[in-house]
C-alpha positions, 0 to 999 in steps of 0.5 A: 791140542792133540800134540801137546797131550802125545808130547806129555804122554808117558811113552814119550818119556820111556825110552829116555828113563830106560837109557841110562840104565843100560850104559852103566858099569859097575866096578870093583876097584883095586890097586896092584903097585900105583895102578888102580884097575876095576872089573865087573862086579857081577865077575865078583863072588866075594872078597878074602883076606890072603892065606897060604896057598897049596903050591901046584908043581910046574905051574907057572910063578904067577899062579900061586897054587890052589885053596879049599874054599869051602869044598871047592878047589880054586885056583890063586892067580897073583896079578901082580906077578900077572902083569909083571909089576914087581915082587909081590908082597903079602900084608893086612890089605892084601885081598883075593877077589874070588871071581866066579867066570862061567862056572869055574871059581878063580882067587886073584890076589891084588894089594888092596880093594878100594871100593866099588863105583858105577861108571857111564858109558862117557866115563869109559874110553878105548884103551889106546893102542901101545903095539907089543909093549901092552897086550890091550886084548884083555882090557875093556878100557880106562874108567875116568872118576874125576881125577882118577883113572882106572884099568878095566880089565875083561876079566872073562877074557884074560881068565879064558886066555889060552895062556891062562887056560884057567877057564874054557873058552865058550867058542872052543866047547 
């Protein structure tokens, strides 16, 4: 009888209730040309439509210049222009994702956001090796949603990237 009252006690169901919770991922959805990519929503500090930037000189063609967002200059990176998917173009959908990357606030523009989903850890795959023609440094992997597939993107890494040189590296300070 002793089994069966440490079987059914509480802390044998503990560690199973808490489990879940840490192998899950939620991610705000976005399209740039047909692909759908997702990053951290804790990354996210909020969403805008696209206004007229304040273009840098010499900056590189994908950043897209800067705004004032309330007293605080930030950075405007077009991921389209980013990842070389063609010519952008700026509509009613078009958004700026400000992130929030250790401390430095950053805009990126995409065409549109779809929503925000929770993926588990069996939802998420290694994203495959593609040599030079893809540079997988900066993804965390593919998200599978049913039919769908999603980019995910580590946002703290491509932000920190030396080619961005947008947000200091942590193991460089």
């Amino acid at each position: 009888m002793l089994n069966n009252t440490r079987d059914t006690s509480p802390r044998a169901a503990a560690p199973a209730a808490s489990a879940p919770v840490a192998s899950r991922l939620e991610v705000v959805t976005f399209k740039l040309g047909d692909e759908e990519y997702g990053i951290d929503i804790q990354k996210v500090q909020e969403l805008r439509g696209y206004d007229a930037v304040t273009r840098i000189a010499n900056a590189p063609e994908y950043i897209k210049g800067v705004v004032n967002l309330r007293g605080i200059i930030v950075p405007i990176i077009d991921m389209r222009i980013k990842f070389e998917l063609g010519s952008p173009t700026y509509d009613q959908f078009t958004v700026v994702i400000v992130l929030n990357i250790g401390g430095r606030v950053v805009g990126m523009v995409v065409d549109s956001v779809s929503d925000v989903i929770t993926l588990t850890a069996e939802q998420i795959k290694p994203a495959p090796e593609m040599g030079s023609v893809l540079d997988t440094d900066y993804l965390i992997g593919l998200g599978t949603l049913d039919e769908r597939m999603l980019i995910l993107v580590d946002i703290d890494r491509l932000m920190s990237s030396e080619e961005m040189g947008l947000i200091e590296s942590a193991a460089t300070a």
